[in-house]
N, C-alpha and C positions, 0 to 999 in steps of 0.2 A: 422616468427612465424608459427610453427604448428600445428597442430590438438590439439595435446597432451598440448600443451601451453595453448590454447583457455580452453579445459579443465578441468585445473590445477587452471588456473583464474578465474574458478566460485565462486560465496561465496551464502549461504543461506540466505534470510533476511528473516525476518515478517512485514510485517505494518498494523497494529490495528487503525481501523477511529473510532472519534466518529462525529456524524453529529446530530447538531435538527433536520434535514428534513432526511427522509427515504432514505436512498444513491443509487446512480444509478450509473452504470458503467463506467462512467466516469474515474475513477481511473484504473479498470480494464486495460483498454481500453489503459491509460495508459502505465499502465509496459507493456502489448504486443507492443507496438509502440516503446517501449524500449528494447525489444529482451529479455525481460523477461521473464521465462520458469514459467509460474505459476501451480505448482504442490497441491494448497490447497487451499479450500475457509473455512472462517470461514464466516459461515451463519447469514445474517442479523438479530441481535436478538434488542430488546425496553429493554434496562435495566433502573431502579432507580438509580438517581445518589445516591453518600455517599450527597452530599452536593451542592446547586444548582450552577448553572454556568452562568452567564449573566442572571441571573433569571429562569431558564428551570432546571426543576427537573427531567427531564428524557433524555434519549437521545438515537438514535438507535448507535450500534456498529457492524463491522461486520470488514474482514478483510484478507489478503493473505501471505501465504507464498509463496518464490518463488527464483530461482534460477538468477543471474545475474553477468555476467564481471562487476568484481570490479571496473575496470576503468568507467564504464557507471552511476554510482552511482551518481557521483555528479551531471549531465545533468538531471536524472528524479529527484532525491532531487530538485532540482530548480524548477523544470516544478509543484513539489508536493506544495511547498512554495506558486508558484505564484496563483496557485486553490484553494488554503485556504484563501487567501484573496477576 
């Protein structure tokens, strides 16, 4: 495989968190362990929910977009599953 391959095989994602606890890097920290090129942050903001959620009427949200070989997608999806519990 060459350069040009490597590439070709990028795809864009987004991932939008929401957390009751003020979020920390964790995630970040995350997609760079994963070769993730993170080109965006969306800044931690406290929004109102529409409608509560295990009882919590607010929640922070914040969030990245970012560059990543398609093939590596399913290894951080997992490692993302297993942090949310």
């Amino acid at each position: 495989m060459n350069q040009d391959d490597l590439i070709d095989d990028l795809k864009d994602y987004e991932l939008v968190l929401l957390s009751g606890d003020e979020p920390n890097q964790s995630v970040k920290e995350l997609l760079l362990k994963h070769g993730a090129d993170v080109f965006s942050e969306i800044p931690i903001v406290k929004i109102n929910l529409a409608y509560p959620i295990q009882n919590q009427t607010a929640a922070f949200m914040n969030g990245f977009r970012f560059r990543l070989q398609a093939d590596k997608m399913p290894f951080l999806w997992g490692e993302l599953k297993l942090k949310a519990n």
